[in-house]
N, C-alpha and C positions, 0 to 999 in steps of 0.2 A: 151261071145261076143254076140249070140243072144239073150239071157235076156239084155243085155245094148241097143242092139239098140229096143227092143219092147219099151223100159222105153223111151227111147226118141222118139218113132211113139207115142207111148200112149199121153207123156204131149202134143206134138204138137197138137194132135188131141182134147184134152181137151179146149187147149187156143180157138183153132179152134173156139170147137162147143160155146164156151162162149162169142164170138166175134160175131157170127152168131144169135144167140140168143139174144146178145143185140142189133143188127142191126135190125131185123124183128120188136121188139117190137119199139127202137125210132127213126126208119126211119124215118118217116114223123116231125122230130121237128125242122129240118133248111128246111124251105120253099122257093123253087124256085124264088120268083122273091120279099124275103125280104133278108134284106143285117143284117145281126150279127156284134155283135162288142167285142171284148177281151179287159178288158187294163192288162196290163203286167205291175209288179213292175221288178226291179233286183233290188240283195242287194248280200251280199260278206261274205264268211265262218266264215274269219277273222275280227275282228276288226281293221282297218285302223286308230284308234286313237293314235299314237306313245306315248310312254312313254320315252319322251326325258328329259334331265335335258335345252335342248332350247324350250323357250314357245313360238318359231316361229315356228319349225317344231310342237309339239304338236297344235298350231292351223291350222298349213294347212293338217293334216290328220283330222283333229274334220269338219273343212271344206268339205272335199273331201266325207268325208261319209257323212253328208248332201247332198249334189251333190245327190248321190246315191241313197239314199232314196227318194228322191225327182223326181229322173228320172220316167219318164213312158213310154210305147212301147204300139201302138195303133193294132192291127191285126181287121184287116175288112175281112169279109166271104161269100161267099153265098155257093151256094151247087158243084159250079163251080170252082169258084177263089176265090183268097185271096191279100191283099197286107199287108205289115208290115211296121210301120215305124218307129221310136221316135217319141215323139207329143214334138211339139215347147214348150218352156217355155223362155220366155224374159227376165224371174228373173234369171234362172239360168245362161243362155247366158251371162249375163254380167262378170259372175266369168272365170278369165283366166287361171281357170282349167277344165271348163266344156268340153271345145273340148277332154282331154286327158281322163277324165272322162267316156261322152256319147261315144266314139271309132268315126269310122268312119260314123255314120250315113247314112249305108249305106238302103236300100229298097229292102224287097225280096217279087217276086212275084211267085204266084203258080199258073196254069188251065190247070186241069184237062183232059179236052176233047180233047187237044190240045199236051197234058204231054212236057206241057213248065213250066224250071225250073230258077228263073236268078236273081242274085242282083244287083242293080246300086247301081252304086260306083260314086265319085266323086276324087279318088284319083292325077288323072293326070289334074286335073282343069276343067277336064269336064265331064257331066254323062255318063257313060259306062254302058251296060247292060252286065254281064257277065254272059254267056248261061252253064248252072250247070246241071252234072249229075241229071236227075229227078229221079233216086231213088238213088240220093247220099250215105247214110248211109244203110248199109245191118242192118237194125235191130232185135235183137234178143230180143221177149217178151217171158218173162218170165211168171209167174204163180202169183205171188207176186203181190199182189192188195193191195190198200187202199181209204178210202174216202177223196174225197176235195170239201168239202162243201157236196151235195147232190149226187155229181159225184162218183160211184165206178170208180176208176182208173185203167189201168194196168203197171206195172213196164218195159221197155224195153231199151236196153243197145246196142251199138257200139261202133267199136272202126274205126278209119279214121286217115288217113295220108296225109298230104300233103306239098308239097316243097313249099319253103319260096323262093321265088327268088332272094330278097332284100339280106337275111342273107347266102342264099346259103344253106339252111337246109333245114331236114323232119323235122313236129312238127308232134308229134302224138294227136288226139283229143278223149278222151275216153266219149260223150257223154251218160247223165240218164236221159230217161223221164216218166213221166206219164202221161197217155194219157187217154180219156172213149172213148168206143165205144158208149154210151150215144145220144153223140153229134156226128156222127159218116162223121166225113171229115176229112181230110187228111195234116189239117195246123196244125200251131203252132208258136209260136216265135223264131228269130234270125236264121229262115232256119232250126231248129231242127224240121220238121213235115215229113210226106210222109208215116202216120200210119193209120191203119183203126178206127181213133177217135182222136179226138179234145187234141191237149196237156196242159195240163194244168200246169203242173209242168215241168223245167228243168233245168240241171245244168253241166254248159263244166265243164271238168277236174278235178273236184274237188274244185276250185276258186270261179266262182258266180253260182248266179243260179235266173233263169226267173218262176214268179208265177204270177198264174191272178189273179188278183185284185178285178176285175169286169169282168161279163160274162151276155151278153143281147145277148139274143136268138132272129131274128126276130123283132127284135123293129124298126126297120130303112127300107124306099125304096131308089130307086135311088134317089128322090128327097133330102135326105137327105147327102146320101155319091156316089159315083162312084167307082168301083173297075180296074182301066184300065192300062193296060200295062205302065210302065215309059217311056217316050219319047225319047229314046237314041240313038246311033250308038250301034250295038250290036258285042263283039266278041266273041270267043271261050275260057276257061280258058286257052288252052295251050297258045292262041294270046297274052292274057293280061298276064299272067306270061312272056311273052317274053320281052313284051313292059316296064312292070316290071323294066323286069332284064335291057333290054339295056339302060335304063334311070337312074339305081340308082348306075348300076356297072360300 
């Protein structure tokens, strides 16, 4: 028993001192008053190409993964905040699967100094800010590193529940990401961040998974981008799961 719990003081203090060590050295690479930019692909385990004997279903999956690949997810930064969004595309918009495709389009924003957490939604016709646990995901890093691109990574994993109001269930969400202490803030894509380093790599459930694309350190000022809160009524999740529920049930 206490040989097991030394073995896990020991890794925790390893990941520790390796997250501390790469803070020290590239602290200074996201500069205060430049704006950083991410773009995010997504793309799907599975192949979405159906092998039908109808060559109308085999075209609206050859379609739908198009869609997909084609998608991009913009993440703007400073050393502060962060905003997420899908970046518009007019091509794909016109396909009457893009909405079911891209999800709900929804905006998540992060700051820091403030430890405000919230996505706007549009689901009730109008923008909602819904105010999120800030350190929603109890994540667990691991030891398990690899490179992406120039970035050592580290591997870290949760698991999250939460009720469907709509359908009346728990889903459970088993989030993987990789993240650098490198680039060392606390975003990422689709709300999967709140690490001590920039994520680069992630993937709900086993289904898709968000990868950067492109990564400009510092290339941007204000003049360029704005990082500002979405303009909304704000509620509580348990408000909007209510409002949810008494609308669809």
């Amino acid at each position: 028993m206490c040989l097991k719990l030394f073995e896990i003081l020991k890794k925790n203090i390893i990941i520790l001192l390796l997250l501390t060590v790469s803070n020290c050295i590239y602290a200074q690479e996201v500069k205060v008053n430049n704006i950083s930019k991410v773009i995010y692909k997504r793309s799907v385990y599975q192949d979405l190409e159906i092998k039908s004997k109808n060559p109308d279903v085999n075209k609206i999956g050859k379609h739908v993964s198009e869609i997909i690949k084609e998608l991009e997810f913009e993440l703007l930064f400073n050393t502060n905040s962060s905003i997420y969004h899908i970046v518009p595309n007019l091509k794909l918009e016109e396909s009457p699967f893009y909405k079911l495709v891209a999800g709900t389009e929804s905006i998540y924003y992060r700051k820091v100094d403030t430890k405000e957490f919230l996505k706007n939604v549009q689901t009730l016709g109008t923008p909602i800010n819904v105010i999120m646990d800030y350190n929603k995901y109890n994540w667990i890093i691991t030891k398990e590193t690899k490179m992406f691109g120039e970035y050592k990574c580290y591997k870290a994993t949760a698991i999250y529940k939460e009720f469907n109001p709509i359908h009346k269930s728990v889903s459970t969400f088993t989030p993987i990401v990789w993240f650098t202490p490198e680039i060392p803030v606390p975003f990422g894509p689709e709300g999967l961040d709140g690490l001590p380093g920039l994520v680069l790599e992630a993937s709900l459930n086993g289904q898709t998974y968000y990868y950067a694309s492109k990564i400009e350190i510092n290339k941007y000022n204000n003049k360029d981008y704005t990082i500002e809160k979405p303009n909304a009524k704000s509620l509580s999740e348990d408000k909007y799961a209510k409002i949810l529920n008494d609308r669809f049930n």
